[in-house]
C-alpha positions in Angstrom: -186.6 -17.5 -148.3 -188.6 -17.8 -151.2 -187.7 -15.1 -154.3 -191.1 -12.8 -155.4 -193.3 -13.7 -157.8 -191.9 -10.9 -160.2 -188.4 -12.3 -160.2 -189.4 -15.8 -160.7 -191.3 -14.3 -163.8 -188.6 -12.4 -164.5 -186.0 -15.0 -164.2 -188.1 -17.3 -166.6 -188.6 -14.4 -169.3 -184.6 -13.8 -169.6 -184.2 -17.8 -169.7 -186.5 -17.9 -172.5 -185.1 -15.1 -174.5 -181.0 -16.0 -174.3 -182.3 -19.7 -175.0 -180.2 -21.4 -178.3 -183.1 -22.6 -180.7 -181.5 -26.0 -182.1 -181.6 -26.6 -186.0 -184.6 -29.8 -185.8 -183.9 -32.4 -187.9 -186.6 -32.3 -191.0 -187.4 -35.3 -191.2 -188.6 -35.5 -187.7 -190.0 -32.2 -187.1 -190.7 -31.7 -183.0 -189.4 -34.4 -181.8 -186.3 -34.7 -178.9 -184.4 -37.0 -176.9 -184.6 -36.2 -173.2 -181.9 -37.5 -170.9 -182.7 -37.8 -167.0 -180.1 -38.7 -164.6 -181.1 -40.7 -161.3 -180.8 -40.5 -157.5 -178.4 -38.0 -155.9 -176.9 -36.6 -159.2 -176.7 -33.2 -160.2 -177.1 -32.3 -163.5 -177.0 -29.2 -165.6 -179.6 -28.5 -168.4 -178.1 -28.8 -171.9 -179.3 -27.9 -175.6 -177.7 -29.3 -178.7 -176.0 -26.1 -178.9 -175.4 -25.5 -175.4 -174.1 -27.2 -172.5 -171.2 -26.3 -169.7 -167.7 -24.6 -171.3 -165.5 -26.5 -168.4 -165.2 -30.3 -167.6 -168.2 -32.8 -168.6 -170.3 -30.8 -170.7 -173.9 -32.4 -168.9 -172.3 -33.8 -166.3 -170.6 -37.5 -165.3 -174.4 -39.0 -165.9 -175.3 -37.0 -169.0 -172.1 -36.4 -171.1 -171.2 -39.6 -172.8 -174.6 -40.3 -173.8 -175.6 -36.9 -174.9 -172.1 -36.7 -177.2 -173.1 -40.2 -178.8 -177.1 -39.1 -179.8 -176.2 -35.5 -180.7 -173.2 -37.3 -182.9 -176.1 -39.3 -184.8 -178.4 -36.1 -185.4 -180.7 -36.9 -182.8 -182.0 -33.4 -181.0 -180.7 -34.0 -177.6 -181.6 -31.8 -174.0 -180.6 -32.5 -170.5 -182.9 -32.5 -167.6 -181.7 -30.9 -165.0 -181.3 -32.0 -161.5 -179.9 -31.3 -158.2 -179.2 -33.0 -155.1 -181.1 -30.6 -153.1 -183.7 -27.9 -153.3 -183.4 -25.2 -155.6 -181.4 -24.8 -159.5 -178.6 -26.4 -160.5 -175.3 -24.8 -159.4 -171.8 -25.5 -160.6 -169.9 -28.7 -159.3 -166.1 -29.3 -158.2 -164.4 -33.0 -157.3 -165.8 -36.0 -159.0 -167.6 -35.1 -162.7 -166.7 -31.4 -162.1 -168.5 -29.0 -164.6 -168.9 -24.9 -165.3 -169.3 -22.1 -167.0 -173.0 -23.8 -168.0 -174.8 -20.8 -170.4 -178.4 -21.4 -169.2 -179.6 -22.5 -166.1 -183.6 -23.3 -165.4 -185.7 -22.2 -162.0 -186.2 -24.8 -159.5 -189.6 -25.9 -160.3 -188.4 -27.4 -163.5 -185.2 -28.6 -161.7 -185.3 -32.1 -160.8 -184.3 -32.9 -156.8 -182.7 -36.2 -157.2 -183.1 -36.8 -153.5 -186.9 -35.7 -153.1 -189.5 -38.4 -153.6 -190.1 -40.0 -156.5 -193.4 -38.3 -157.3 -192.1 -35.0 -156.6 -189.2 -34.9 -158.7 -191.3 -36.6 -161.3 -193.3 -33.3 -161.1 -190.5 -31.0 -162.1 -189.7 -33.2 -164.6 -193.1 -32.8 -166.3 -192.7 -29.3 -165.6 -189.6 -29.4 -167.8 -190.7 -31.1 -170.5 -193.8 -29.1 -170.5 -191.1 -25.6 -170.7 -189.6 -27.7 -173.8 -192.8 -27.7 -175.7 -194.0 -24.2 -175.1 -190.5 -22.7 -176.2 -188.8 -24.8 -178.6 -191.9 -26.4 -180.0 -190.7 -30.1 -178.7 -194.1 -32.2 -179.6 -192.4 -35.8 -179.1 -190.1 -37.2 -176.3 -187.7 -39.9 -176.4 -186.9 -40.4 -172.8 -183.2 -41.6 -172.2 -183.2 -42.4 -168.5 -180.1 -43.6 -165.7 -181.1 -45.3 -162.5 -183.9 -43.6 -160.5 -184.2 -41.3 -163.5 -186.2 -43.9 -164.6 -188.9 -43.7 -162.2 -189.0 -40.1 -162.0 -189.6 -40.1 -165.9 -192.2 -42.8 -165.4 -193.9 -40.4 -162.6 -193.3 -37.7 -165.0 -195.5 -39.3 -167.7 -198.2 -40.1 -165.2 -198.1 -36.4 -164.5 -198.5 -35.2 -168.2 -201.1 -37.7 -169.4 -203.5 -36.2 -166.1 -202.9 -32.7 -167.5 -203.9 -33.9 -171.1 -200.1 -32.8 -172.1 -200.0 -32.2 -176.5 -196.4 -34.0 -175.6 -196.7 -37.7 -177.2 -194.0 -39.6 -175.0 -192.8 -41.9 -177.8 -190.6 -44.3 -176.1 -188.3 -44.9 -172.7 -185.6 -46.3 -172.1 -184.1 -47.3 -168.7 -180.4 -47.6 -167.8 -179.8 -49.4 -164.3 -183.0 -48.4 -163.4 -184.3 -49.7 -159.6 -187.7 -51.4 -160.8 -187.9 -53.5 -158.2 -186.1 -51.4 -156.1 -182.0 -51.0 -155.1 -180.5 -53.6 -152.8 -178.6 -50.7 -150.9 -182.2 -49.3 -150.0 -183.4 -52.8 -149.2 -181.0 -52.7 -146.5 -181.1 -49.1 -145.7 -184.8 -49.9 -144.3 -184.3 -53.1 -142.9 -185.9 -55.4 -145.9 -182.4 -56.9 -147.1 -179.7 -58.0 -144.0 -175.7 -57.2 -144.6 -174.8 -60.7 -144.3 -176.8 -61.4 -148.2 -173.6 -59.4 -149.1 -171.6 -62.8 -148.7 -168.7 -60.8 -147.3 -168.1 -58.8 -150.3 -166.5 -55.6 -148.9 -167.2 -53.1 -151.6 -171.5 -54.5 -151.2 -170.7 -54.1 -147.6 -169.9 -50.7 -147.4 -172.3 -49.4 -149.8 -174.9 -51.0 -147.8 -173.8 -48.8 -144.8 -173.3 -45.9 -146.6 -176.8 -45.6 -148.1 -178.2 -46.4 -144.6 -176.4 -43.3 -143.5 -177.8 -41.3 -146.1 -181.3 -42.6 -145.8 -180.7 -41.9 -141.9 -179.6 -38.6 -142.8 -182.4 -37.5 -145.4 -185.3 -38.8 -143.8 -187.8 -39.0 -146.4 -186.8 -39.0 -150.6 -185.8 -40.9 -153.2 -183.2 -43.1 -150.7 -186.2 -43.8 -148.5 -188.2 -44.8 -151.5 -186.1 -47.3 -153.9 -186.7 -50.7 -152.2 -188.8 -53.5 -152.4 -191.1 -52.3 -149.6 -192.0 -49.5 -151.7 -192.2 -50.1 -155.0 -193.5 -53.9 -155.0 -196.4 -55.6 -154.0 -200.5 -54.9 -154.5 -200.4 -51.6 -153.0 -196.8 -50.7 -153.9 -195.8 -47.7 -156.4 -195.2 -50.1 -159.7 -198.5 -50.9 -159.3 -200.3 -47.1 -159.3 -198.5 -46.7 -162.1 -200.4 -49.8 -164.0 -202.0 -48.2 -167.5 -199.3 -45.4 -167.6 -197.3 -47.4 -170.2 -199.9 -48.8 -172.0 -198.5 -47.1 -175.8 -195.5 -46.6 -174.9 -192.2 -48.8 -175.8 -190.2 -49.3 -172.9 -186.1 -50.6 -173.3 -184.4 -51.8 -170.3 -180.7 -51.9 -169.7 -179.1 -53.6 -167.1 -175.4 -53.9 -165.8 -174.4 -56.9 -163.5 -170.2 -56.5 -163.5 -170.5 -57.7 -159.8 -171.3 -61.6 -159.6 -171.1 -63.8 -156.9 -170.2 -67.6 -156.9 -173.1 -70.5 -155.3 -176.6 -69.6 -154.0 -177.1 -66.3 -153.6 -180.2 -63.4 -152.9 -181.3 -62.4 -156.4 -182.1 -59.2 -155.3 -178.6 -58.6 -154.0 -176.5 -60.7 -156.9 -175.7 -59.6 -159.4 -175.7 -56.2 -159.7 -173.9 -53.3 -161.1 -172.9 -51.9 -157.8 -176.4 -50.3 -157.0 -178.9 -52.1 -158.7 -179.1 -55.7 -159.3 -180.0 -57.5 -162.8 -183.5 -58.6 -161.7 -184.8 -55.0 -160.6 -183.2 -53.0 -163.8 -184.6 -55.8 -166.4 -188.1 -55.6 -163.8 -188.2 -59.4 -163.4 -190.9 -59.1 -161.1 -192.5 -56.7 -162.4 -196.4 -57.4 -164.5 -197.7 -56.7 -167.7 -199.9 -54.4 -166.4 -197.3 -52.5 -165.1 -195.1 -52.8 -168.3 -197.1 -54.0 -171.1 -194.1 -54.0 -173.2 -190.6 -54.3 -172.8 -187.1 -55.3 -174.6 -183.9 -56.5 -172.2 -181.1 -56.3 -172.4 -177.7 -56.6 -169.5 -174.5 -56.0 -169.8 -171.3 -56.6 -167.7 -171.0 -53.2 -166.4 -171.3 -50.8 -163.4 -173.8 -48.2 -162.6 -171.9 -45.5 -163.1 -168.8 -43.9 -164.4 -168.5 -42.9 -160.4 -169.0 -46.7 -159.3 -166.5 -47.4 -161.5 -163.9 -45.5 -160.8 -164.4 -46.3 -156.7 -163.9 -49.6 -158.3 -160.6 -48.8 -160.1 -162.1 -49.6 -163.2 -162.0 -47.8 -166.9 -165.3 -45.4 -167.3 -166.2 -47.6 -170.7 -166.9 -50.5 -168.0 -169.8 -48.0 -166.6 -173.7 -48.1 -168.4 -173.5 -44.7 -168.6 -170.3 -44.6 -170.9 -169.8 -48.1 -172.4 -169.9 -47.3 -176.8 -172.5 -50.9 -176.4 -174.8 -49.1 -174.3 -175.0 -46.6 -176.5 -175.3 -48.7 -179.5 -178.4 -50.4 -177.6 -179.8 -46.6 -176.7 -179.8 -45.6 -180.2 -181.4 -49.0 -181.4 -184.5 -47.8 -179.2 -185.1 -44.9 -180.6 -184.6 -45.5 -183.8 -187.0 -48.6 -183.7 -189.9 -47.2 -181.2 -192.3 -46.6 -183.6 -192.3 -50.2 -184.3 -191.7 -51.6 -180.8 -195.0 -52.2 -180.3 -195.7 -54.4 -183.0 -192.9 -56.9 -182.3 -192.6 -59.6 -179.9 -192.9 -58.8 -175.8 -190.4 -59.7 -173.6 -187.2 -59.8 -175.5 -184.1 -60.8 -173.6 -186.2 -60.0 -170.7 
């Protein structure tokens, strides 16, 4: 059941009041890093002076990055998302956190398992919240794996309502471009046996075709080929979105396979192959500009570990990444004037 308009209002008021105000950094008056986590993750909103008092701070997407930008002055918040409807509650098991100080309505809460566009419109909702209480004017968007499309949806969303936000640059981390393999299989584009008998590619396949299955509709349903390529496919409404704006892709391809194999299955990071997170496929007037670069990791500190390896070996947590992360932001006012297609 839906809460009254009054405690909505209400809710939002007392938010706004008990809200830290970060210290900006002068020489960059207005201006923030905003980190978005991707499909299925739950994520709790985070200032630079606030975030979650028991296990990882903003969450096993959000933590490692946040602590490396807020630990070279950048002003850092957290989207927040949950898999679901409605705001962000606290999480046990796998990338537990707590005892979070602030927690935002739903309609600025990202639902990492809605469709793209949808979640993309609380996330412009959010930003939108950022600007009209803590005066952020310029966004750096930091985004992990479908984060990346729901920040590019978000953009879409803020240029139609003339937004006074300037979205500076984005950067994508195992984002699904050209869509995820496991999706391409979950609706019936990509056939198990392009797994070339690799267990672990195996039983993700089937796993996200039980979720898909499950959810009906969402993000799951959305992040394949079928989708997001093609004429009439999603990339291509989104043409003239990124026109002036520097876009950064990271990629992660830790699993390989040996002799021919699908491109759109090998490599990959566990999720999302090489080709779809450095958007191989995807046209200039789509992405007008874009850096690449890969490296030899997994999707996720939560691939990793179902892989039995170290969290440094994850995008989300490997000190290179990062490294890579701040190089984008610290050279996006430039971007545009160097070469295209770097690495890519």
């Amino acid at each position: 059941m839906r809460s009254p308009l009054w405690l909505v209002v209400l809710v939002g008021v007392l938010v706004t009041a008990f809200l830290p105000v970060p210290t900006v950094r002068a020489d960059v008056p207005g201006r923030a890093v905003v980190i978005v986590s991707g499909g299925d993750a739950v994520s709790p909103f985070t200032t630079p002076d606030a975030a979650c008092a028991t296990g990882l701070a903003a969450g096993n997407t959000d933590t490692g990055l946040r602590e490396d930008l807020l630990s070279g002055n950048e002003i850092v918040y957290t989207s927040p998302a949950m898999a679901g409807r409605g705001p962000v509650v606290e999480q046990g098991g796998f990338g537990a956190f707590g005892d979070c100080p602030i927690t935002l309505p739903e309609n600025m809460t990202v639902d990492s398992t809605a469709s793209i566009d949808l979640a993309g419109e609380h996330l412009a909702r959010f930003v939108t919240y950022l600007h009209d209480t803590l005066d952020v004017g310029e966004v750096d968007f930091v985004a992990h794996s479908m984060g990346g499309l729901y920040s590019r949806s978000a953009i879409r969303v803020l240029q139609g309502i003339a937004s006074p936000v300037r979205i500076r640059s984005l950067t994508t981390i195992g984002t699904p471009w050209e869509g995820s393999f496991l999706s391409d299989y979950a609706n019936g584009i990509t056939p198990l046996s392009d797994c070339l008998g690799d267990a672990f590619c195996e039983k993700s396949m089937q796993v996200m075709k039980d979720e898909v299955t499950r959810l009906m509709s969402g993000s799951g349903r959305e992040v394949n080929q079928g989708y997001l390529m093609g004429a009439t496919g999603w990339n291509d409404a989104q043409a003239g979105v990124l026109d002036d704006i520097p876009v950064v892709l990271i990629g992660g391809a830790r699993f390989t396979h040996a002799g021919a194999a699908n491109p759109m299955v090998w490599p990959n990071d566990g999720i999302v192959t090489r080709t779809s997170a450095l958007a191989t496929d995807v046209g200039d007037r789509v992405l007008p500009h874009r850096r690449c670069l890969a490296f030899d990791d997994t999707h996720s500190i939560f691939i990793a570990d179902a892989a039995g390896l170290p969290w440094t070996d994850a995008l989300t947590w490997d000190p290179r990444v990062f490294d890579a992360v701040r190089g984008a932001i610290d050279t996006a006012d430039t971007e545009l004037s160097r070469p295209n297609r770097v690495g890519c």
